[in-house]
C-alpha positions as MATLAB code, in Angstrom:
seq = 'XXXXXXXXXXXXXXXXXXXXXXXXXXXXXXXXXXXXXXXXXXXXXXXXXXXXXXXXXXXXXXXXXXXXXXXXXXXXXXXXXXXXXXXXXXXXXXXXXXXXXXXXXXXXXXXXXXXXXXXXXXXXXXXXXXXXXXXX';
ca = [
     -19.476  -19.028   62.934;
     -18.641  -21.697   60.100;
     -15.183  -19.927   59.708;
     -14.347  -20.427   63.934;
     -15.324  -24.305   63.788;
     -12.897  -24.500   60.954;
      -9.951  -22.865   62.650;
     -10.976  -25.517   65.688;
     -11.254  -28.209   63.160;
      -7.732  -26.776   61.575;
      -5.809  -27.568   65.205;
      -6.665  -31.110   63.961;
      -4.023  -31.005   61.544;
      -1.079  -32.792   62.645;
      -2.634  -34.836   65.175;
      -3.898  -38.609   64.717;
      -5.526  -39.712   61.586;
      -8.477  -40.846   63.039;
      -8.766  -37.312   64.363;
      -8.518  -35.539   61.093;
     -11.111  -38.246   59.441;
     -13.604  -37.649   62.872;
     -13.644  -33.607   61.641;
     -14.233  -34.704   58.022;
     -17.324  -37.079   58.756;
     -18.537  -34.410   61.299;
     -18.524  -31.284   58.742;
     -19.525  -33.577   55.744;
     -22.647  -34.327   57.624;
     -22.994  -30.911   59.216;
     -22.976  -31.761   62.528;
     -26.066  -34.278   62.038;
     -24.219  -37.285   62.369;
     -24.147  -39.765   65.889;
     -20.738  -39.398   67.345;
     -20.992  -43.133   67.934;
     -21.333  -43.960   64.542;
     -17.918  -41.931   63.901;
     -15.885  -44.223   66.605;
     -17.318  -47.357   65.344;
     -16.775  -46.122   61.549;
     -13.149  -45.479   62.505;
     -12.715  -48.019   65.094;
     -11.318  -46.253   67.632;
     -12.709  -45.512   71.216;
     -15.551  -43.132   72.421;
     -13.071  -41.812   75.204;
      -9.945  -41.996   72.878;
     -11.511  -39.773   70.644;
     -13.571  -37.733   73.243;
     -10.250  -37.276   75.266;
      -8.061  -36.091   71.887;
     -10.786  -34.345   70.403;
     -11.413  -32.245   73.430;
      -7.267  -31.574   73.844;
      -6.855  -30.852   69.955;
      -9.654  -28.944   68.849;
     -10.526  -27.075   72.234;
     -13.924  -28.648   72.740;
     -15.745  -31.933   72.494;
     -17.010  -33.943   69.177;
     -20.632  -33.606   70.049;
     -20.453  -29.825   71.072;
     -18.301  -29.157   67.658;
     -21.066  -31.876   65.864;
     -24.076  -29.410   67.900;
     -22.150  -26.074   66.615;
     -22.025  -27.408   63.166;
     -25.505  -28.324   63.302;
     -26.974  -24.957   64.704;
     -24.598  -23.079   61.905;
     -26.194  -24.907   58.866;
     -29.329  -24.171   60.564;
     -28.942  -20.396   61.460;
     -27.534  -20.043   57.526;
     -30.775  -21.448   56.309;
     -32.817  -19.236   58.219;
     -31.078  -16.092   57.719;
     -31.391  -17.393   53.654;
     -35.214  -17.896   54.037;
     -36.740  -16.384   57.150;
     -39.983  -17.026   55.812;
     -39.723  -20.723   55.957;
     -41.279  -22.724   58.198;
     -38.763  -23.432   61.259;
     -39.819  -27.292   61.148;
     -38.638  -27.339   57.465;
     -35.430  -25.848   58.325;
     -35.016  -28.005   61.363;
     -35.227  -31.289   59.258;
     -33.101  -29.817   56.850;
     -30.486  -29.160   58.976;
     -30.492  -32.835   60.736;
     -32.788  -31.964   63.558;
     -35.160  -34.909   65.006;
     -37.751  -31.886   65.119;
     -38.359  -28.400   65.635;
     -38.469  -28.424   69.447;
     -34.979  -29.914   69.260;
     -33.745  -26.881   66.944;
     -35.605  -24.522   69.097;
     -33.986  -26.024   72.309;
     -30.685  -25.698   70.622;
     -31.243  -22.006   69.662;
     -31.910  -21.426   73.702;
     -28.274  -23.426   74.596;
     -26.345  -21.829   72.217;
     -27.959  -18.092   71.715;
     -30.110  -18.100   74.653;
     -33.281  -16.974   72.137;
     -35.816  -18.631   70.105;
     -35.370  -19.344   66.027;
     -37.447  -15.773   65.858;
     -36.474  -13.599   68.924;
     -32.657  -14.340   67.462;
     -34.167  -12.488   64.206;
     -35.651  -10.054   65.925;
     -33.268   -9.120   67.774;
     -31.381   -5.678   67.496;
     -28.897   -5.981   70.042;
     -27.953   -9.723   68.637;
     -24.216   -8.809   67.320;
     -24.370  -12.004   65.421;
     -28.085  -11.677   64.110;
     -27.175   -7.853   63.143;
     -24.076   -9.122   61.580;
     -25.586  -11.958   59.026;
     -28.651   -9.836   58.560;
     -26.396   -7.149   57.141;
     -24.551   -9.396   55.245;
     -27.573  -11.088   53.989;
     -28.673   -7.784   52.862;
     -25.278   -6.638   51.430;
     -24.762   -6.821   47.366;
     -23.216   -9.724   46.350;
     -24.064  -11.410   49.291;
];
């Protein structure tokens, strides 16, 4: 998941320098950062960079900022599944647990523990094998 935003993120390359900085704030704060406060660090317009962004990297700074987000989160709770999902959520830059949860449903179409659960997940099977793997 974290690999596929980075080959977006690597389109970036090339393009504007306020582009490449935009994907550095956005994966330095894993995804938990305003997109707002990006344009008015770098000074540059919300559709200038909405507009780019969207041409460059194949999808728009707050969906990219929301996939980053979710992927920190889904780490964590493939690390610790015993943790509490409201711990996780804050740690990952949620507002709150209903906001991770929602998030969960947009991208995965499951709740934090259905995805878990789930046998027929490739993704969940995937990371839970890997989590399980030595060395992992």
């Amino acid at each position: 998941f974290t690999g596929f935003l980075s080959r977006l993120a690597s389109r970036a390359k090339g393009s504007p320098k306020y582009l490449t900085d935009a994907v550095s704030q956005f994966e330095a704060a894993n995804g938990a950062i305003k997109v707002a406060e990006v344009v008015a660090d770098l000074g540059v317009g919300q559709r200038q960079l909405d507009r780019e962004f969207k041409r460059i990297v194949g999808v728009s700074p707050k969906y990219f900022c929301s996939a980053l987000q979710l992927g920190k989160a889904l780490m964590a709770l493939f690390e610790n599944d015993d943790a509490y999902l409201t711990e996780l959520a804050g740690d990952a830059g949620y507002y709150d647990q209903s906001h991770f949860i929602a998030a969960m449903q947009r991208f995965v179409a499951q709740s934090p523990g259905k995805f878990l659960e789930s046998e027929t997940s490739l993704l969940a099977s995937f990371l839970r094998q890997n989590r399980n793997s030595p060395g992992a």
